[in-house]
Phi, psi and omega in degrees: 000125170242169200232114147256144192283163170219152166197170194323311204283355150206125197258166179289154205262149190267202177261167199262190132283160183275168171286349168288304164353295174276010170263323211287322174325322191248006176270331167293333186263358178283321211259340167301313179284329174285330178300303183294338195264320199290345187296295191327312181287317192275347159311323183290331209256165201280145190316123147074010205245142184312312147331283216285322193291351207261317164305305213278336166297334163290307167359287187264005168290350156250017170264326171308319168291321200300323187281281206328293199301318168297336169293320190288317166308270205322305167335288189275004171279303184283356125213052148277039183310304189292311205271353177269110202319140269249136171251170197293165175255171181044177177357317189285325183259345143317277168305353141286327165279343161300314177328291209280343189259346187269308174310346187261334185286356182251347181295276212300288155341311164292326177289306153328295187295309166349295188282314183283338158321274199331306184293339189288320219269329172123338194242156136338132180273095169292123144271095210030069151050350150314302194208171173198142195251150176272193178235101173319329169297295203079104150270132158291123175310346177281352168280336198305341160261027170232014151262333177286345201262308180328289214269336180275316193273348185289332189305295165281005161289329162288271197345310158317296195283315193279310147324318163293341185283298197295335172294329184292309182275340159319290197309339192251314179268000170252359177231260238286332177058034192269336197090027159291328180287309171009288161285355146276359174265153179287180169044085178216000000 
């Protein structure tokens, strides 16, 4: 049996999250920056050019995973309910659940708006050229530029909520030194 100490220079190491958590945890955050850097990047580039059209088909095969992988989260956060490790108190565990309820709530809104801007436009949403889901609905075209306005601000509104996130945990783990970031890196 070994007994371990804790002391300031080294606290107790906390508990992890599981790996299915942490892969979804970091595939959502992979896929927010490619979804946010190819938009951002085919604005640059000239209308109709092999580059832009090449962004946006990834865009939407990956707005399209970006729905699998979110689904798959919300599915496997509820039910790892038990197993997720014990969260901060007071103000700190407010403000992490505000955090985390505004990110999932701007995930879902986005994903949402994606498709429907797209369907406002007239085409389908292709996945990488396999399949492409049509628009079920009739989205009116008279929406697409307040869905594109839509889909733009929520975008850097993740982006925003997610810096912060990334500050945060930096921040626990260079000052406050508790391991919270921790319990989200793989391969530990």
């Amino acid at each position: 049996m070994t007994i371990e100490l804790s002391s300031p220079s080294h606290p107790p190491q906390p508990a992890r999250y599981n790996s299915g958590m942490i892969w979804l945890h970091w595939a959502t955050a992979l896929l927010v920056m490619l979804l946010f850097l190819s938009a951002e990047i085919w604005d640059f580039t000239e209308k109709g050019s092999a580059l832009r059209n090449g962004l946006k088909a990834l865009h939407y095969g990956a707005g399209i995973t970006l729905l699998c992988v979110f689904v798959a989260r919300l599915a496997w956060r509820l039910a790892s309910l038990a197993s997720i490790p014990p969260e901060e108190q007071g103000l700190m565990r407010l403000a992490a659940k505000a955090a985390h309820g505004l990110l999932y709530l701007g995930l879902a809104a986005q994903i949402c708006l994606g498709f429907l801007w797209r369907w406002s436009q007239g085409k389908p949403v292709d996945f990488f050229g396999l399949f492409a889901i049509a628009d079920p609905i009739g989205v009116s075209p008279d929406y697409r530029h307040l869905l594109g306005e839509m889909h733009s601000f929520i975008a850097w509104t993740i982006i925003g909520l997610a810096a912060v996130h990334a500050l945060a945990a930096i921040y626990h783990h260079t000052v406050l030194k508790d391991g919270v970031l921790m319990k989200m890196m793989p391969g530990r």
